[in-house]
C-alpha positions in Angstrom: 10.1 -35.0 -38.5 6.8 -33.8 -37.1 8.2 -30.4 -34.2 5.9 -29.9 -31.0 5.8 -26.3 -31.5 4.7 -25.9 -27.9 7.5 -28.2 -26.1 9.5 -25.7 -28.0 7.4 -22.8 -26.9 7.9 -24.0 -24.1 11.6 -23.8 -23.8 12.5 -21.1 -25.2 9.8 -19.5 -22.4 11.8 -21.4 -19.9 15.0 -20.1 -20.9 13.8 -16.4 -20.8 13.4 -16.8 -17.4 17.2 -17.6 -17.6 18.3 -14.4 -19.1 15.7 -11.7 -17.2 16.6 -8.2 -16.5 15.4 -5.1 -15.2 12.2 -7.6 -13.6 10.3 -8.9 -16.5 12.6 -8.3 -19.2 14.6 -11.0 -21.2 16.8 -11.4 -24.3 16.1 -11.4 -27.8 17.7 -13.5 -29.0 15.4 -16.6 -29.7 13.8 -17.5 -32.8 11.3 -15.4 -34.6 8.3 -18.0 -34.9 8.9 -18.8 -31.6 8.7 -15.5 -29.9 5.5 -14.5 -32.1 4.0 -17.4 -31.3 4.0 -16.4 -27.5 3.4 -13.2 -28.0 0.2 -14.8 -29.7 -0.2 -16.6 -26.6 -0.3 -13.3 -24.3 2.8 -14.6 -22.4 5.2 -11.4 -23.9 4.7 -8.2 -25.5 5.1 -8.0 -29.2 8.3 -9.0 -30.1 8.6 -6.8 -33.1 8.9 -3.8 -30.7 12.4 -1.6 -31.1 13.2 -2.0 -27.9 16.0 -4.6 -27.1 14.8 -6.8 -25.1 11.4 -8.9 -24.6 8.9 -8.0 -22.0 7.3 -10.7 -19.9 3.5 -10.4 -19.0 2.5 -11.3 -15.6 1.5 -15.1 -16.9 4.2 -15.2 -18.8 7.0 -14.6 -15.9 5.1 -17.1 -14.1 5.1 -19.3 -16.6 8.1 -19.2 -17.6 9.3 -19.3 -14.2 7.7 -23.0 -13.3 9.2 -24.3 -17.1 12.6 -23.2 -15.8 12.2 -25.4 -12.8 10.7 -28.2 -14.0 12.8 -28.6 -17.2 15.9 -27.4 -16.0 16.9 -28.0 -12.2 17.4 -31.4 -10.5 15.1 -32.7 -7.7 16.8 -31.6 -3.7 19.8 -34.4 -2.9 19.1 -33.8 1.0 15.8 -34.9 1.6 14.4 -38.1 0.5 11.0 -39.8 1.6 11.3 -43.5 2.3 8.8 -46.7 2.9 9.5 -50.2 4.0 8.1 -52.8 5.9 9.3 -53.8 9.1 7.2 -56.9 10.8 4.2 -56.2 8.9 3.7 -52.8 9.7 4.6 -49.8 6.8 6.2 -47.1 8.5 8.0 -44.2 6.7 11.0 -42.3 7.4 12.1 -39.3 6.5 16.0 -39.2 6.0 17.2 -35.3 6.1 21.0 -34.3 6.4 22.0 -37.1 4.8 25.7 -36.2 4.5 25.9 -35.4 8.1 24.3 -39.1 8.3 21.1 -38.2 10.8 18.4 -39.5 10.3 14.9 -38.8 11.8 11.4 -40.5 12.0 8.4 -38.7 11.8 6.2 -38.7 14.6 
């Protein structure tokens, strides 16, 4: 099996976004290669500190940040952004409130 070592990166950056403390600091508890290879990146501090926890660098908590939302949050349910075509003209509509069941048109 061939790993994408930075889809992995990746996560695990995303999910120390997950467990931050105390601002910029996160857990641990990830794997070794993986935390070394973002410290390598300049996204943390060096992992193999004493301290207990990992320290985000201003990149990284952005980073890590955005990875969190897009990997692991679901799109709004409320607002949606529609097209159709009504007697040959394309005309969007914007539904919002959808459980209350309004609707509204943009102008």
């Amino acid at each position: 099996m061939d790993i994408d070592e930075d889809k992995i990166d990746d996560a695990v950056l995303a999910l120390l976004w997950l467990t931050l403390h105390d601002g910029r600091r996160a857990s641990k508890g990830f794997d070794w290669n993986a935390t070394d290879r973002l410290f390598k990146k300049g996204l943390i501090g060096d992992p193999a500190s004493k301290t207990k926890s990992l320290i985000l660098t201003d990149e990284g908590l952005q980073r890590s940040e955005e990875l969190f939302r897009a990997l692991f949050t679901r799109p709004p349910r409320l607002a949606a952004l529609f097209a159709f075509q009504f007697q040959g003209k394309c005309s969007s509509i914007l539904l919002t409130g959808l459980s209350a069941g309004r609707a509204s048109t943009p102008s």
